[in-house]
BAMI-270788 format. One line per field, with one value per atom (N, C-alpha, C): chain; residue in one letter; residue number from 1; atom name; x, y, z. Coordinates in nm, 2 decimals, padded with zeros to 4 digits. Layout:
! residues N
unit c(A,...)
code c(A,...)
pos c(NUM,...)
site c(CA,...)
c1 c(X,...)
c2 c(Y,...)
c3 c(Z,...)
This chain:
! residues 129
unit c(A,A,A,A,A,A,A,A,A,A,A,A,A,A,A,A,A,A,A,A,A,A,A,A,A,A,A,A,A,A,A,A,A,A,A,A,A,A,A,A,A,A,A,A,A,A,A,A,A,A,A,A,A,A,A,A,A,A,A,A,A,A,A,A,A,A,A,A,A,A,A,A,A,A,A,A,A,A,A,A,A,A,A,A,A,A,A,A,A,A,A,A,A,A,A,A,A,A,A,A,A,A,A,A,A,A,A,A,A,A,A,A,A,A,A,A,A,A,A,A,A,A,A,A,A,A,A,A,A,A,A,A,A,A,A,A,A,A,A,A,A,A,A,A,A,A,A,A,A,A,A,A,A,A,A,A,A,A,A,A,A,A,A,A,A,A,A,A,A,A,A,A,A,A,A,A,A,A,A,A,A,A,A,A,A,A,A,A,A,A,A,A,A,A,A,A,A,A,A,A,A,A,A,A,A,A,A,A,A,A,A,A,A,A,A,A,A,A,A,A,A,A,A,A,A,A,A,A,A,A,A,A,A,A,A,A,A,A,A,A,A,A,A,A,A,A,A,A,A,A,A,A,A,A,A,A,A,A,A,A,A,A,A,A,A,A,A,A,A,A,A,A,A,A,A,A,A,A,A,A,A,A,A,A,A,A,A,A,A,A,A,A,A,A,A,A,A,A,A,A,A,A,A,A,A,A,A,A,A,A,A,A,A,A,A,A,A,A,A,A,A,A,A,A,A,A,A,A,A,A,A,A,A,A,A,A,A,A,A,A,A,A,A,A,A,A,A,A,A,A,A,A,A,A,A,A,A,A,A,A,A,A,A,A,A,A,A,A,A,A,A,A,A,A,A,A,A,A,A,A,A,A,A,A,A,A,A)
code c(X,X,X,X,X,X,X,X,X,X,X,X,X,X,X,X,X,X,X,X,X,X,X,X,X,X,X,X,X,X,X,X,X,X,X,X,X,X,X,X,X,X,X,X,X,X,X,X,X,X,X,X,X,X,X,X,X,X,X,X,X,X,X,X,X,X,X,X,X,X,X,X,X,X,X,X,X,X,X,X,X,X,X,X,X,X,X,X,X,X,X,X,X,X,X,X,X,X,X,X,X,X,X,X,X,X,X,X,X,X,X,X,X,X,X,X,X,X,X,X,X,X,X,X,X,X,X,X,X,X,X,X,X,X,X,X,X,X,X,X,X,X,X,X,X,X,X,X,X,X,X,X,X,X,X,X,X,X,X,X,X,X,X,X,X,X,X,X,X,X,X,X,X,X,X,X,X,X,X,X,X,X,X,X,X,X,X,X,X,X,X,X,X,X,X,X,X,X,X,X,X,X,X,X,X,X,X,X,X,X,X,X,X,X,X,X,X,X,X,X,X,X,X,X,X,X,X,X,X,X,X,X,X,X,X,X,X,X,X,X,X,X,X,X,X,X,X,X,X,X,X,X,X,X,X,X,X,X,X,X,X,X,X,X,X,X,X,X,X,X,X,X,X,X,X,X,X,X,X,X,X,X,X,X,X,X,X,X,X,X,X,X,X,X,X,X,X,X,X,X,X,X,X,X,X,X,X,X,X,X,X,X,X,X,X,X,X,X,X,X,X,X,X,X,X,X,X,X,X,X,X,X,X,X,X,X,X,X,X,X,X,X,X,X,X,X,X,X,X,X,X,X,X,X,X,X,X,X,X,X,X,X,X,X,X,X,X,X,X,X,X,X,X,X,X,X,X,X,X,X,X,X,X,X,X,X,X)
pos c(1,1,1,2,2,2,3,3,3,4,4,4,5,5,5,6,6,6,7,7,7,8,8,8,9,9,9,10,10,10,11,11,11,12,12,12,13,13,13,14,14,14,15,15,15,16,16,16,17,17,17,18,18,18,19,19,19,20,20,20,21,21,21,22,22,22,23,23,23,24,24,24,25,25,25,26,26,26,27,27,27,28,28,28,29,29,29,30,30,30,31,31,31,32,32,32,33,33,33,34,34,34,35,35,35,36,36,36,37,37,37,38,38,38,39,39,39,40,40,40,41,41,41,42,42,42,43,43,43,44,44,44,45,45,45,46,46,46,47,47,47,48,48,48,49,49,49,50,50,50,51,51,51,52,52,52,53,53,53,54,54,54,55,55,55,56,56,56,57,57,57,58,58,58,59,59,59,60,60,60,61,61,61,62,62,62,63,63,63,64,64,64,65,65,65,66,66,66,67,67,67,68,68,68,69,69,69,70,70,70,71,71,71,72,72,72,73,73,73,74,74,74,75,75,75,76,76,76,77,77,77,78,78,78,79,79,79,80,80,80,81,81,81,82,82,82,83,83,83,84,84,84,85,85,85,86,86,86,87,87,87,88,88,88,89,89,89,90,90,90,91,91,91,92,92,92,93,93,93,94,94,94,95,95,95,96,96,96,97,97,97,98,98,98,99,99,99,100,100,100,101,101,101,102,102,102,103,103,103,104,104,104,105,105,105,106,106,106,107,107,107,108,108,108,109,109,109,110,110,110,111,111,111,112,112,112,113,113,113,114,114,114,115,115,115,116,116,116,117,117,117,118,118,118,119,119,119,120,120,120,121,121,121,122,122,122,123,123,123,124,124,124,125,125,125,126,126,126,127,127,127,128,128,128,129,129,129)
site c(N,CA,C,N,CA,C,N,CA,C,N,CA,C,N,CA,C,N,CA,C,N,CA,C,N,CA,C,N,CA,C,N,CA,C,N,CA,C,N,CA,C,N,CA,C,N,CA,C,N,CA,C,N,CA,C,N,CA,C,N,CA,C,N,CA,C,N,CA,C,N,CA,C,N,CA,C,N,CA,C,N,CA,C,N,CA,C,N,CA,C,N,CA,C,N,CA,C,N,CA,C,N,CA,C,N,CA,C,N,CA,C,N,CA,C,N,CA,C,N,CA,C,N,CA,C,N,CA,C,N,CA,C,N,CA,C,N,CA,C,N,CA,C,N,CA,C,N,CA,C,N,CA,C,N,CA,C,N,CA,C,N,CA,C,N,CA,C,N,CA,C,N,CA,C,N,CA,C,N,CA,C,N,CA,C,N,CA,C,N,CA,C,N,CA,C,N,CA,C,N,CA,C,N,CA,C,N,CA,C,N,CA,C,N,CA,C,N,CA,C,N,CA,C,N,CA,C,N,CA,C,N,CA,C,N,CA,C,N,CA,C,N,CA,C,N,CA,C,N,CA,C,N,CA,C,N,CA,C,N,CA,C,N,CA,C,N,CA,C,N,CA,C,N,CA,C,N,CA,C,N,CA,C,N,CA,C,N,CA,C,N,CA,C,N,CA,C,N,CA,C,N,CA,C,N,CA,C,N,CA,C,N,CA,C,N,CA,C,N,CA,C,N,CA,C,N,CA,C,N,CA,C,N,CA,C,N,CA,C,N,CA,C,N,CA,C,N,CA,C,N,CA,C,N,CA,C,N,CA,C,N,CA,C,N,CA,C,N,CA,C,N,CA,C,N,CA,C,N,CA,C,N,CA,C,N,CA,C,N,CA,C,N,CA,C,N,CA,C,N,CA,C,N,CA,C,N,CA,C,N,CA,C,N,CA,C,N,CA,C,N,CA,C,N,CA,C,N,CA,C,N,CA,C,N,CA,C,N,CA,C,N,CA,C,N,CA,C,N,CA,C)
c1 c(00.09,00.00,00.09,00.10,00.17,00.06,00.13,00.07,-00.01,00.09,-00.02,-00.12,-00.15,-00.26,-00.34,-00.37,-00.45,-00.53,-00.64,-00.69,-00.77,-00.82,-00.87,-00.98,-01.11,-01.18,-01.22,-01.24,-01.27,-01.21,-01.07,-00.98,-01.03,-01.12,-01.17,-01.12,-01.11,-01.02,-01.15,-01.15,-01.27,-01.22,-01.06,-01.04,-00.88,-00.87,-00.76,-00.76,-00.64,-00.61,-00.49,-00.49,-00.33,-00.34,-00.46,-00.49,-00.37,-00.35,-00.30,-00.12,-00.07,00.07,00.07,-00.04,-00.01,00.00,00.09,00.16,00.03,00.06,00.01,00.08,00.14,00.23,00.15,00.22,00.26,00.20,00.10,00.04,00.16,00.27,00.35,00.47,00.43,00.54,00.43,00.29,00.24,00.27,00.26,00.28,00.43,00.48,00.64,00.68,00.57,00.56,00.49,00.37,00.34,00.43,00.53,00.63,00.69,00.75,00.86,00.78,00.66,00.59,00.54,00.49,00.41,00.43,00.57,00.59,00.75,00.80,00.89,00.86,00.93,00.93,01.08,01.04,01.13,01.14,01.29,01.29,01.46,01.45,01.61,01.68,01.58,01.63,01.70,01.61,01.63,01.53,01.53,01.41,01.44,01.37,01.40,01.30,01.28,01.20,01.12,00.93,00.84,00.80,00.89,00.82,00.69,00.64,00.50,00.39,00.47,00.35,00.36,00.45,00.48,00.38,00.39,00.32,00.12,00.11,-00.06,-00.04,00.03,-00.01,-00.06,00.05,00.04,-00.09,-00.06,-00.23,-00.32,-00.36,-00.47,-00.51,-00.38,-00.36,-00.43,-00.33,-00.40,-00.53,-00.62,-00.73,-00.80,-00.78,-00.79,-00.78,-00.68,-00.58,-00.43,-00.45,-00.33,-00.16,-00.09,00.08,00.12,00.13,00.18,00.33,00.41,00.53,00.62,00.59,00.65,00.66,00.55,00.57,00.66,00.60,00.72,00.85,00.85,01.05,01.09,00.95,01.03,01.03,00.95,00.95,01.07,01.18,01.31,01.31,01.36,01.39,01.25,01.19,01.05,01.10,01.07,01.14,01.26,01.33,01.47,01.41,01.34,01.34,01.23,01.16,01.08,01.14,01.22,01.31,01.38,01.50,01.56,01.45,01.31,01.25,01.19,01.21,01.14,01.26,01.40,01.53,01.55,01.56,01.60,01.49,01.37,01.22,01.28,01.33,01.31,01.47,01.54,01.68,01.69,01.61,01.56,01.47,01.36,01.32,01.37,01.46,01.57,01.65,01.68,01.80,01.74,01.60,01.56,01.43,01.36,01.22,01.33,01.23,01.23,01.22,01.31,01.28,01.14,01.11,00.96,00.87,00.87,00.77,00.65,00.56,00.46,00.44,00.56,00.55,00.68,00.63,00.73,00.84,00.95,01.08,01.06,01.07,01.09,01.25,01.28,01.42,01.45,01.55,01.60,01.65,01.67,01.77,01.69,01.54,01.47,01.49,01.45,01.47,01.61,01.70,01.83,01.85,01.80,01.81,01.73,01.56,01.53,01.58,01.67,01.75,01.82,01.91,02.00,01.91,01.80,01.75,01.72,01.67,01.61,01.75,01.88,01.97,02.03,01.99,02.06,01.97,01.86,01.74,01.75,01.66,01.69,01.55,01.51,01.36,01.26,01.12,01.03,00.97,01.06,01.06,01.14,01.26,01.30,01.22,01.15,01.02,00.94,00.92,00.83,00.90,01.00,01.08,01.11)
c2 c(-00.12,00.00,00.12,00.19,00.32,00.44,00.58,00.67,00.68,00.71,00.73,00.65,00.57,00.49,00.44,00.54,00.56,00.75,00.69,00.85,00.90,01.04,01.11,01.14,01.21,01.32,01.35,01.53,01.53,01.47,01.45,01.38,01.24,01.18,01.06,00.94,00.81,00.71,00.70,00.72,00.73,00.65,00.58,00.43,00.39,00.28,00.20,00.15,00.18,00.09,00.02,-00.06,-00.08,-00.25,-00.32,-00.44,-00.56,-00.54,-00.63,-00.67,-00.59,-00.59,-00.61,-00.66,-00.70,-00.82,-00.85,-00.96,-01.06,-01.20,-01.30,-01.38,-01.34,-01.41,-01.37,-01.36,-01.32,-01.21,-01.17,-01.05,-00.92,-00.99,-00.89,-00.87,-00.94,-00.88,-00.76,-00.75,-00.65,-00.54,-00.58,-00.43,-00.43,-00.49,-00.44,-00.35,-00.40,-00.28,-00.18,-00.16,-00.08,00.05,00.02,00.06,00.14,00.06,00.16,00.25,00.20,00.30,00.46,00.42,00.52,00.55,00.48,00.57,00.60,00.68,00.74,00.85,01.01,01.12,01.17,01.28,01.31,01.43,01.48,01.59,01.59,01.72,01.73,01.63,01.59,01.50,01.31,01.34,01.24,01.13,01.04,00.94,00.91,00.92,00.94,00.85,00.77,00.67,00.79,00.71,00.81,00.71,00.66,00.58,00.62,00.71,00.80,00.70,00.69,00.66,00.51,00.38,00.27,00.27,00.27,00.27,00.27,00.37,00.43,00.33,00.27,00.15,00.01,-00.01,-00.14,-00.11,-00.03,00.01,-00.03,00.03,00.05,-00.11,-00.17,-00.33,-00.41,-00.39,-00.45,-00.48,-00.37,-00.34,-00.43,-00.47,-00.60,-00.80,-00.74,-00.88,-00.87,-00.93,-00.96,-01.02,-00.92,-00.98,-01.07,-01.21,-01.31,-01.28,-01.32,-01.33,-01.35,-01.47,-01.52,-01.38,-01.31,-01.22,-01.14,-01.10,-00.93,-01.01,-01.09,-01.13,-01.11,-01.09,-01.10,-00.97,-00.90,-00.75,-00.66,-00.69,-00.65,-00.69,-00.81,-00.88,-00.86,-00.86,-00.85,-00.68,-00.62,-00.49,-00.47,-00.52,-00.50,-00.55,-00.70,-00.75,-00.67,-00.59,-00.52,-00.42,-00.39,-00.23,-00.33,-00.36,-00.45,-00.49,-00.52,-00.53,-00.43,-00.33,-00.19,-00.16,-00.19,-00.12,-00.16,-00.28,-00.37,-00.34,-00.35,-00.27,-00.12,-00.04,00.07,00.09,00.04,00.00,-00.08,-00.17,-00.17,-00.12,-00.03,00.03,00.12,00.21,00.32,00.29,00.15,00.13,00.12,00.04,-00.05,00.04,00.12,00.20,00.33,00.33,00.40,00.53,00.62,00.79,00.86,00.81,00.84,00.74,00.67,00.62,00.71,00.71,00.72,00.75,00.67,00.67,00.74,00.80,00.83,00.79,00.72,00.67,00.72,00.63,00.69,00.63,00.73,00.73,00.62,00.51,00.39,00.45,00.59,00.59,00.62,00.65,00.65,00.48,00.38,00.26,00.27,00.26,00.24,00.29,00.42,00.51,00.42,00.39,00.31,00.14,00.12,-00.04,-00.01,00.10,00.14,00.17,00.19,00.26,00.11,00.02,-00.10,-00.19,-00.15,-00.23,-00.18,-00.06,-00.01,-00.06,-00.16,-00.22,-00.37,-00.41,-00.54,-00.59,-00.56,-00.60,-00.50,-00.56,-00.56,-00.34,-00.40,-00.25,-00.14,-00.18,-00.10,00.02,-00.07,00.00,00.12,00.08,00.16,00.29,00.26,00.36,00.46)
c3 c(00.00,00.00,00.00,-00.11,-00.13,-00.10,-00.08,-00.09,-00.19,-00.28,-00.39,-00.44,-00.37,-00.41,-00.31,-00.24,-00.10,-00.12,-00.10,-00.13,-00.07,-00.02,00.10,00.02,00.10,00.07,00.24,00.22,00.40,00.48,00.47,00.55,00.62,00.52,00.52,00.45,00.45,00.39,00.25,00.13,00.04,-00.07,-00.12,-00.19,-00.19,-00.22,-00.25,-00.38,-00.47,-00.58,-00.56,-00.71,-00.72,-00.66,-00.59,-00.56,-00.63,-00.78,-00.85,-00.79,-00.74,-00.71,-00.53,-00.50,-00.34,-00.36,-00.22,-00.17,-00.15,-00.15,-00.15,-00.05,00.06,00.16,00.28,00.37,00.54,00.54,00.66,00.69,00.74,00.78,00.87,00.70,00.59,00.51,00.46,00.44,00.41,00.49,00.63,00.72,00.69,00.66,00.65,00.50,00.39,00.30,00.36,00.43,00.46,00.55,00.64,00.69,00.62,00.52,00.43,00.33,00.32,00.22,00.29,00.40,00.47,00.63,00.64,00.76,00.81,00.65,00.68,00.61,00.67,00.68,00.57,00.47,00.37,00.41,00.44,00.49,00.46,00.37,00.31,00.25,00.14,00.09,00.12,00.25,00.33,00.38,00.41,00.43,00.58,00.68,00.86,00.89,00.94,00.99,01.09,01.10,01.19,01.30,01.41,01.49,01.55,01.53,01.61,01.50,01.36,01.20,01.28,01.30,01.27,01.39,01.51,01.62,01.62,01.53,01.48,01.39,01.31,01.20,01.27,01.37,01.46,01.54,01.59,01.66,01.61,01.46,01.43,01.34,01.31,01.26,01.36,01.52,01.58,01.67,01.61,01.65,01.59,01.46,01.43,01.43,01.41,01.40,01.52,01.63,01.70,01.66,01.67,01.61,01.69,01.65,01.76,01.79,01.88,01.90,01.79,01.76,01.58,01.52,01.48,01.33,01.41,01.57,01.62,01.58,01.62,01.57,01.44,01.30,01.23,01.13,01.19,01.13,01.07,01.13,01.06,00.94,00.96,00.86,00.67,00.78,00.66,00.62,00.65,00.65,00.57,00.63,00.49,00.37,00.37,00.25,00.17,00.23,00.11,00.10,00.16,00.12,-00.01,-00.03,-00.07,-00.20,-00.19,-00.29,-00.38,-00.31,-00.38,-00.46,-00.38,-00.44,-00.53,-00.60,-00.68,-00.84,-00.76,-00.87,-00.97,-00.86,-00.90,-00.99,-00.92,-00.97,-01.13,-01.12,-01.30,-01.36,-01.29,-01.36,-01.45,-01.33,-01.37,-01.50,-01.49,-01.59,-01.72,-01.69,-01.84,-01.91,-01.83,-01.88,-01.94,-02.11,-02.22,-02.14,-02.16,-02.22,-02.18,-02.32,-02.40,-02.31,-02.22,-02.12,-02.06,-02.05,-02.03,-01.84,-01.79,-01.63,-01.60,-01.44,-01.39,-01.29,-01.32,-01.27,-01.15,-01.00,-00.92,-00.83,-00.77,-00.72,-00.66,-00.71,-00.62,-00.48,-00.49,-00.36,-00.18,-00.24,-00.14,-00.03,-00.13,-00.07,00.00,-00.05,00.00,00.13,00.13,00.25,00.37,00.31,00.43,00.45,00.36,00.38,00.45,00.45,00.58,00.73,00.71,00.89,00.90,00.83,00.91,00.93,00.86,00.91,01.04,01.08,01.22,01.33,01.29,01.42,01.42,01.52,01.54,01.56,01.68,01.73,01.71,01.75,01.73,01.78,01.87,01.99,01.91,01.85,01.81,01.72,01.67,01.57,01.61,01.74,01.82,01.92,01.96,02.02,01.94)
């Protein structure tokens, strides 16, 4: 779930696209995309992790569905690997999409930036602190 494909009216939640490119795995590799998509902060050209966003995510997740012990252990790791997977995406996109393309290339170096904050963490907590 990216930004841009999450949409307001009245500062109300009013749709979701983009269905075709979600994960078909593990609930916690979703929130783990969800993480790097929507809860880091760009500020000077920089990508800064929002533990205040990750925390209102888990919250509002678990208002539903309970994170067993299992997933909190593996939130890192899920975490890198979709950073790691957006990087690799955009990193061929960059190389191999036409000029004259129709879409717009977005920066491999955003991922990278957040492959590095999730490699300075470990646990589950760290996320939340």
């Amino acid at each position: 779930m990216f930004i841009d494909n999450i949409f307001f009216k009245k500062n109300k939640l009013s749709g979701i696209i983009d269905f075709y490119f979600a994960a078909n795995d593990y609930f916690m590799y979703e929130i783990a995309i969800c993480i790097n998509a929507l809860c880091f902060d760009h500020k000077k050209r920089q990508f800064q992790m929002n533990h205040k966003k990750i925390k209102n995510l888990i919250k509002g997740y678990e208002s539903v569905k309970k994170i067993s012990i299992k997933e909190k252990k593996s939130i890192n790791i899920l975490c890198r690997g979709a950073a790691l997977r957006y990087l690799l995406t955009r990193l061929y996109d960059y190389s191999n999409t036409p000029k004259t393309a129709l879409i717009k290339i977005k920066d491999p170096n955003e991922y990278y930036q957040k492959l590095l904050s999730h490699n300075n963490l470990s646990s589950f907590k760290d996320y939340l602190n």
